[in-house]
Steps between C-alpha positions, in 0.01 A plus 500: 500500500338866536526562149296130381249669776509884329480341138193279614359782623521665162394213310194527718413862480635474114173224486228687671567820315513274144144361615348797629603657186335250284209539642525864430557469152196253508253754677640798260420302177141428652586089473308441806095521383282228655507325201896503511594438847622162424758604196613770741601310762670268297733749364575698793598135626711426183657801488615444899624164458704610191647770671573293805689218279705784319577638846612142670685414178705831523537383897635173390748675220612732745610245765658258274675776406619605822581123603686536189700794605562340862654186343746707272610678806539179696662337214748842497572476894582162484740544209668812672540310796665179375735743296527699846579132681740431202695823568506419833640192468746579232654819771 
């Protein structure tokens, strides 16, 4: 449970730096004349959202994948112990 709290976190700071930095790169290129405002904001926008999809799709990768990897070792520890039960059984 800590670690789904931790990797939240990160997603979270992971998104504010991604947006703050967007706007950087918008103020460095000089996007944001009066005339521009509008375009600007836009793509700082865009390029937030993107990055937050590619981060939540990674999330949802990486816990299929580790449901994935807690099924295989259920899976095992119920085949080790009905072959544990069957020794039993058989001594």
């Amino acid at each position: 449970m800590e670690v789904i709290v931790y990797f939240l976190v990160l997603i979270s700071l992971i998104k504010t730096f991604s947006t703050y930095k967007a706007i950087n790169v918008l103020l460095s290129m000089e996007f944001l004349f009066f005339s521009n405002i509008l375009v600007a904001s836009v793509t700082a926008y865009f390029i937030f959202y993107v990055s937050s999809l590619i981060i939540f799709l990674m999330f949802i990768m990486v816990s299929e994948s580790i449901m994935g990897l807690s099924l295989l070792v259920k899976m095992m520890s119920i085949e080790g112990n009905s072959k544990l039960n069957s020794y039993l059984k058989l001594n």
